[in-house]
C-alpha positions in Angstrom: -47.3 46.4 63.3 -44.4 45.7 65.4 -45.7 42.2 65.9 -45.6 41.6 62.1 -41.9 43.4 61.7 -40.5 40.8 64.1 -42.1 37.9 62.4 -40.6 39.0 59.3 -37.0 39.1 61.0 -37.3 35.8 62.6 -38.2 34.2 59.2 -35.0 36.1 57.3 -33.0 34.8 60.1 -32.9 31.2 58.4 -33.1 32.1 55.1 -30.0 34.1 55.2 -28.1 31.4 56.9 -29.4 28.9 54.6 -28.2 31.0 51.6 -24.9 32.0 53.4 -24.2 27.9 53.6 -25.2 27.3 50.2 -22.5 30.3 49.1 -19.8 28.3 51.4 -20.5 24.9 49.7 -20.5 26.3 46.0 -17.1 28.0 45.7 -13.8 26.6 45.2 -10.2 27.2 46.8 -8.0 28.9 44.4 -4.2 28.4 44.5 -2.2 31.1 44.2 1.5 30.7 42.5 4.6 31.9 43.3 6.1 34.2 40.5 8.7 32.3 38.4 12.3 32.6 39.3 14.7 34.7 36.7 18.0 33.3 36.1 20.3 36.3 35.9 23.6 35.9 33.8 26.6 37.8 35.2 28.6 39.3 32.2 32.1 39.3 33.0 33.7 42.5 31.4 37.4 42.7 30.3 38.2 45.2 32.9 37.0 42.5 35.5 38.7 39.8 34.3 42.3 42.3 34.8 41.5 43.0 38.4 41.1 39.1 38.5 44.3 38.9 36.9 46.4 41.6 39.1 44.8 39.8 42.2 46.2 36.4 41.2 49.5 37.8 39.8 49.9 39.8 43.3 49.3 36.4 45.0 52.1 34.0 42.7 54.6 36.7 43.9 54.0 36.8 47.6 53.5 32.6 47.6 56.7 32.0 45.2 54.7 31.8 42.3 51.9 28.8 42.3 49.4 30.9 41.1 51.0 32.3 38.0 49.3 30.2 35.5 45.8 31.6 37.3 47.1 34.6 36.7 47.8 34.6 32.9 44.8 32.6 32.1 42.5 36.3 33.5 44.9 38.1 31.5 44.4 36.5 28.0 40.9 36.2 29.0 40.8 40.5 29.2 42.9 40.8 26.0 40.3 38.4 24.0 37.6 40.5 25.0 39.3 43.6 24.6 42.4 43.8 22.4 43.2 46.9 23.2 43.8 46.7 26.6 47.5 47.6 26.9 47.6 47.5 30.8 46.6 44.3 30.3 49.4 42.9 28.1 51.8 45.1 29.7 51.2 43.0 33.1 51.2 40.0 30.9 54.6 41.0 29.9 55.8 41.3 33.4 54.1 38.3 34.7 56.4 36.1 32.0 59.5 38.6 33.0 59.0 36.8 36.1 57.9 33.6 35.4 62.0 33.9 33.6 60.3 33.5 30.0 61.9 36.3 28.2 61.1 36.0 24.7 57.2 35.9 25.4 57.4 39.0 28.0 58.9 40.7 25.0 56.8 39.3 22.1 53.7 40.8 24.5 55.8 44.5 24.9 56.3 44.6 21.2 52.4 44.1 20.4 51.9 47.2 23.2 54.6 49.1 21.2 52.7 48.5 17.9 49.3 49.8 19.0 51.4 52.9 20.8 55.2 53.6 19.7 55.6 56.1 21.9 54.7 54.2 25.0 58.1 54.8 26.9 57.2 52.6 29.8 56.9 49.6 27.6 60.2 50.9 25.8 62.0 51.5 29.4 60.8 47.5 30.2 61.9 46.4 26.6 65.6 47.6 27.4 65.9 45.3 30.6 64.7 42.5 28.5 67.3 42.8 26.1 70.0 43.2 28.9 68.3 40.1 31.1 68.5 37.9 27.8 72.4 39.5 27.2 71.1 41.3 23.7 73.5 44.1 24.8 73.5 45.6 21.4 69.7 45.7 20.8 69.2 47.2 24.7 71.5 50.0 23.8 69.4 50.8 20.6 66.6 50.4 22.1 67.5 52.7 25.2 68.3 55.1 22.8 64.8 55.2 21.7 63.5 55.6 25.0 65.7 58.7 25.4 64.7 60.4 22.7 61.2 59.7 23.2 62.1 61.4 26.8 64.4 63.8 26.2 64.1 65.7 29.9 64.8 62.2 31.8 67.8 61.8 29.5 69.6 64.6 31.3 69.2 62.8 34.6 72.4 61.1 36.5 70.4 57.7 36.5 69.8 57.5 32.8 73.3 58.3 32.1 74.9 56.2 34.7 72.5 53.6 32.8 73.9 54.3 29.1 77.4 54.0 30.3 76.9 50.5 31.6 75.2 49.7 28.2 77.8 51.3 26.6 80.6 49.1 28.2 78.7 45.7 28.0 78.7 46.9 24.2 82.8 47.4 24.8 82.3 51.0 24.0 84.9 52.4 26.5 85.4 55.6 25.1 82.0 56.5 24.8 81.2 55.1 28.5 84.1 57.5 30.3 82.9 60.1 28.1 79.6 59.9 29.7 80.5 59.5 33.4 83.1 62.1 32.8 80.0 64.7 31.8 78.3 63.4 35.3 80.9 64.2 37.3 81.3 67.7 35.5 77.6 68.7 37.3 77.9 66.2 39.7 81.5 66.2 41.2 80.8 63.8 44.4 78.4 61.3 41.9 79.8 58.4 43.5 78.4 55.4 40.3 80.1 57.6 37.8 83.5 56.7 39.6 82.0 53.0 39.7 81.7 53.3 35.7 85.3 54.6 35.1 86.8 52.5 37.5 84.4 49.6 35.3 86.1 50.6 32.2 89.6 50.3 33.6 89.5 47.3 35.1 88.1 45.9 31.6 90.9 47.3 30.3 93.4 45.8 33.0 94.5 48.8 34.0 94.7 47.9 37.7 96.6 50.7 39.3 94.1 53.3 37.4 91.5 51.4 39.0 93.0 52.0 43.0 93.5 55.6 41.7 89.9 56.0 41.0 89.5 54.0 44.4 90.7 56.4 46.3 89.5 59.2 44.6 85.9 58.3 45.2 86.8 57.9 48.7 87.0 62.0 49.1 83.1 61.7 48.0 83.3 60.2 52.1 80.4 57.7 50.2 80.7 54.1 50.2 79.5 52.1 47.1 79.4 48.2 47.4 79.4 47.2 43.9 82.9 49.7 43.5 84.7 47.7 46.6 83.7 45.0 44.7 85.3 46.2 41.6 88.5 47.3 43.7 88.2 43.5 44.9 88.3 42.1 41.5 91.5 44.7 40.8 93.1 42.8 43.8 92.5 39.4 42.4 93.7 40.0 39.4 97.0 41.2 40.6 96.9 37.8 42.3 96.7 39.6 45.9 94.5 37.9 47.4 94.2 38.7 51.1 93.3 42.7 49.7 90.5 40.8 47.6 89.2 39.2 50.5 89.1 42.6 52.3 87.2 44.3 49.8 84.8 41.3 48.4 83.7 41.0 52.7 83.8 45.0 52.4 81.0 44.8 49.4 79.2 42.1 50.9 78.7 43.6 54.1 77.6 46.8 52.9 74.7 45.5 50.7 74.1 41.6 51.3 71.9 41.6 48.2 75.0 42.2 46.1 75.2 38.5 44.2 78.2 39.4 42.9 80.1 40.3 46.1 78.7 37.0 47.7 79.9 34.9 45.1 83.5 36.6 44.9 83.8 36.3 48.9 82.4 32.5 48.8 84.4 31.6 45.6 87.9 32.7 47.3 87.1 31.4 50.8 86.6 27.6 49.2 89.6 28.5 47.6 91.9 29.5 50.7 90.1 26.7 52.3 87.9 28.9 54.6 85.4 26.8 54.5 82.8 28.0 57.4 82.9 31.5 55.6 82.6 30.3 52.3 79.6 28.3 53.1 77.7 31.1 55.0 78.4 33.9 51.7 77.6 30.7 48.8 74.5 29.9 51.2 73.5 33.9 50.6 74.4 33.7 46.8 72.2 30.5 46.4 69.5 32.1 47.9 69.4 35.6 46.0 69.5 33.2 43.1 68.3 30.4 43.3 68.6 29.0 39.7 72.2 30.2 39.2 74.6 27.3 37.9 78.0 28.5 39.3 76.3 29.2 43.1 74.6 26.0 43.5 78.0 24.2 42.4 80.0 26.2 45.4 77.3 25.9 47.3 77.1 21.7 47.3 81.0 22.1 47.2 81.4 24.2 50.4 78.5 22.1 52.0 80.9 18.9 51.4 83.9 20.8 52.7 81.9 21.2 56.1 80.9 17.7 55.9 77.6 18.2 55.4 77.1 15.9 52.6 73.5 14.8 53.0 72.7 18.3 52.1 75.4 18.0 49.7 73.7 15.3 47.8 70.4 16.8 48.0 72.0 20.5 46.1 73.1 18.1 43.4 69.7 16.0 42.8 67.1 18.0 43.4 68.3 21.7 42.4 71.6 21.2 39.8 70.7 18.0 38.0 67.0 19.1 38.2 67.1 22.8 36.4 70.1 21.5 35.1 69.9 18.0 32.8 73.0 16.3 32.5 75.4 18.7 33.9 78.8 17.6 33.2 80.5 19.8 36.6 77.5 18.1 39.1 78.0 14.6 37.6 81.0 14.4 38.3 81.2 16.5 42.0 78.2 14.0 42.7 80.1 11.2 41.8 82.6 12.5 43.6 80.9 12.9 46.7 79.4 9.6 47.3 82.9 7.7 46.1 85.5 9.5 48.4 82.9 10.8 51.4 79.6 8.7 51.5 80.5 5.5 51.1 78.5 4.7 48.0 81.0 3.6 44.9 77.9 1.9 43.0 76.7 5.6 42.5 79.7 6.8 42.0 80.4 3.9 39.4 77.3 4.8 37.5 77.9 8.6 37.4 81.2 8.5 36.2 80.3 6.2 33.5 77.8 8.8 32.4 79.9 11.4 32.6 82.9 9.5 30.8 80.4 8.5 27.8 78.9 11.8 27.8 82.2 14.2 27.6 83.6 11.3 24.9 86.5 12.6 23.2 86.4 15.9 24.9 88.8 13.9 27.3 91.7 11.4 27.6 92.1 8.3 29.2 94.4 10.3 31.5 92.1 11.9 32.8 91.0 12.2 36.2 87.5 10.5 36.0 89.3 7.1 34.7 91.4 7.0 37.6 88.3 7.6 40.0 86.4 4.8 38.0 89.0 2.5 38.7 89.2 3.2 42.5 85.0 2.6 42.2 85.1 -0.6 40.9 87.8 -1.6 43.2 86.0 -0.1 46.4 83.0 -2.3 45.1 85.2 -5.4 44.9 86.3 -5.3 48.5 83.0 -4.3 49.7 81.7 -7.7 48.2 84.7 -9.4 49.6 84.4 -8.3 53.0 80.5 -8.9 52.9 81.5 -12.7 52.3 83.7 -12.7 54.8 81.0 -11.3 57.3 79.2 -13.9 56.0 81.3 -16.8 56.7 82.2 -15.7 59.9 78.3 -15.5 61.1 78.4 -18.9 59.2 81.0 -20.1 61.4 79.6 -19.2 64.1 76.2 -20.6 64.1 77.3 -24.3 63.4 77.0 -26.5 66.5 80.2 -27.0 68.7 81.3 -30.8 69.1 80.9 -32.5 72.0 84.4 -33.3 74.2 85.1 -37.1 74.0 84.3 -39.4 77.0 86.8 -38.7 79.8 86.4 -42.4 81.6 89.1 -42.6 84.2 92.0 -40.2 82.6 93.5 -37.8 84.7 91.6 -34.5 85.5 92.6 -31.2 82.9 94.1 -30.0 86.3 97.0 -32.6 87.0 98.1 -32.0 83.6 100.3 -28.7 83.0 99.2 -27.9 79.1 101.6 -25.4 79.1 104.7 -27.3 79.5 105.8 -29.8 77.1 106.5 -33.3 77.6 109.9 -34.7 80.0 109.9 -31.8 81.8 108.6 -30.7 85.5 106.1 -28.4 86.2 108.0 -26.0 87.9 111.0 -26.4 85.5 111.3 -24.1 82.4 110.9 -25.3 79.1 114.7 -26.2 77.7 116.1 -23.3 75.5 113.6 -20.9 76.7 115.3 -17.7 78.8 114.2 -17.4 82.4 115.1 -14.6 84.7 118.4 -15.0 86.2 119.2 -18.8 85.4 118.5 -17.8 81.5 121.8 -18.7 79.3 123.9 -16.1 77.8 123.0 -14.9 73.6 126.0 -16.4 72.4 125.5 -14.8 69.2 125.3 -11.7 70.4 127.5 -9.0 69.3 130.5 -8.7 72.1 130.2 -4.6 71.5 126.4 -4.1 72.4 126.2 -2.5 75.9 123.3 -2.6 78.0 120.7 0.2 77.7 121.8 3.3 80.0 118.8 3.8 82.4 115.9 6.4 81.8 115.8 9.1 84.3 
């Protein structure tokens, strides 16, 4: 039995491994694929598009604004998805406050007052619109809306001190002393309600009222920049100028932000021919505003009066005549400039010829500009005159010298005395011609003139 159980193995042996081959050979490799990839779309939602927005609009202010176009495109991007976003065109209001485009920063608050007319934020921004844009009138009405729709913040000092300088841009003196006066009934030492009523008098000329207050506010023992520089323009007007220096430097030193107080110091310095001082404060007032007209002009005028007129030039082309197209005051301080101090009449030729057609009959032919015109084309006329001489000169110069004729047997430049002329001796003076001692007498010469009495 055991005999036959092992034959039987031994013959399933290669029958299974036959089969197992057989298995191997008959099936086929499958491939197995990889899943298919899912393109997910990222919905970007109004809300993201503002962060966007605040992000860029953060950015333009720190880097001097060359990202402010980014900015607004994420903004308008948020309002067309979602209209209603106020935030959103609130910041797109005060992106184009800064970007100096008034009329659309207020276009955008009045669309965030229409959806909410109570909003007194966007009402509070509206009123410094209005005063940026000099709408003095509609910024008082308007701040009277705001104080109605906050009637608690009304009673502060600030919002007052705030109406009564509305109030006297809108030439509404009474009304403005009337409400610094009620400021300094609760608030006795409320040194910007003196600023206001010493404001009101000096609009009113009413210079010695003006010191009065002065010295008044001084018992508050609290020092106010912008009212030195109110005391300042007291001084000036009363044409006492070395008390409006005092008080301009006073302001200025006390808060160097103060444009006005710069401008003021700068202005009077040129004036009075200080000219280091007047370029350091104009310097300052340029640079708190950079755009502003009247400071770039004392600015390029103090930069000339230091001899500095490279930079001088550079004021007037790329900042006054850029921002400023055809401005009559740099034409002509340019023209100026490169006539009487850089050398350049052909540029001053051309300016003042621009200027001249420009200002037309706005002028006479007595005016100054003629008489600079004149000295340009003459200045060009001697320039070309003394470039020809130059010219003929170097000319001159580089022709070839003629030979000396043949000398043969003359006698040698030595034996002859080129310096004395013919019939006399070499070591005889020329007839006629005065010689120490031996020289004859002036007998035309005046028997009363003495000799000259000898210098000690």
């Amino acid at each position: 039995m055991k005999l036959r159980s092992k034959i039987r193995v031994r013959s399933l042996i290669p029958l299974f491994f036959g089969l197992l081959f057989s298995v191997a050979c008959t099936t086929t490799k499958t491939v197995v694929k990889p899943p298919e990839r899912r393109v997910v779309e990222v919905v970007r939602t109004a809300e993201d598009d503002y962060q966007e927005a605040l992000t860029a609009h953060k950015d333009a202010k720190n880097n001097g604004g060359s990202s402010y176009q980014r900015a607004e495109k994420f903004y308008k991007e948020a309002l067309e998805k979602k209209p209603s976003l106020s935030a959103a065109r609130f910041n797109l209001a005060a992106l184009y406050e800064d970007m100096g485009e008034y009329n659309r920063a207020a276009r955008q608050l009045g669309q965030v007052l229409q959806q909410d007319e109570k909003n007194s934020q966007a009402t509070y921004r509206l009123v410094q619109l209005y005063i940026r844009q000099n709408q003095n009138d509609v910024a008082l009405r308007t701040f009277y809306r705001y104080l109605r729709l906050n009637p608690d913040k009304g009673k502060q000092a600030e919002m007052q001190i705030n109406l009564a300088s509305l109030q006297i841009a809108n030439n509404q003196y009474e009304e403005a002393l009337k409400t610094a006066r009620g400021i300094l009934a609760l608030d006795p030492d409320n040194i910007q309600a003196y600023r206001i009523i010493a404001r009101v008098y000096l609009q009113q000329k009413k210079y010695k009222i003006v010191h009065l207050v002065y010295q008044l506010a001084e018992k508050t023992k609290k020092k106010d920049a912008r009212l030195f520089n109110i005391q300042g323009l007291a001084y000036l007007s009363e044409k006492k100028m070395p008390e409006a220096m005092y008080f301009f430097g006073e302001a200025a030193k006390l808060d160097p932000s103060l444009f006005s107080a710069q401008m003021n110091l700068g202005l009077l310095a040129l004036r009075y021919h200080d000219y280091k001082r007047a370029l350091d404060t104009l310097k300052k007032a340029s640079t708190l505003r950079p755009r502003h007209e009247k400071a770039l002009l004392g600015y390029a005028l103090a930069l000339r009066a230091n001899r500095k007129f490279d930079e001088a030039e550079k004021v007037y082309k790329d900042k006054l005549l850029k921002f400023y197209k055809g401005n009559a005051a740099s034409t002509f301080n340019l023209a100026v400039l490169y006539l009487r101090f850089m050398e350049k009449p052909e540029e001053a030729k051309a300016l003042l010829r621009t200027y001249i057609g420009e200002q037309g009959s706005r002028i006479s032919n007595t005016h100054v500009s003629y008489a600079l015109l004149k000295e340009a084309e003459d200045r060009i006329k001697m320039k070309a005159e003394a470039k020809r001489e130059a010219e003929a000169n170097k000319k001159k110069q580089n022709q070839p010298r003629k030979a000396p004729p043949p000398r043969g047997n003359q006698p040698s430049v030595n034996q002859i005395p080129t310096d004395v002329p013919p019939g006399t001796k070499p070591d005889q003076e020329p007839p006629g011609t005065p010689a120490g001692k031996n020289a004859p007498a002036d007998k035309n010469a005046p028997a009363d003139r003495k000799a000259p009495a000898p210098r000690s």
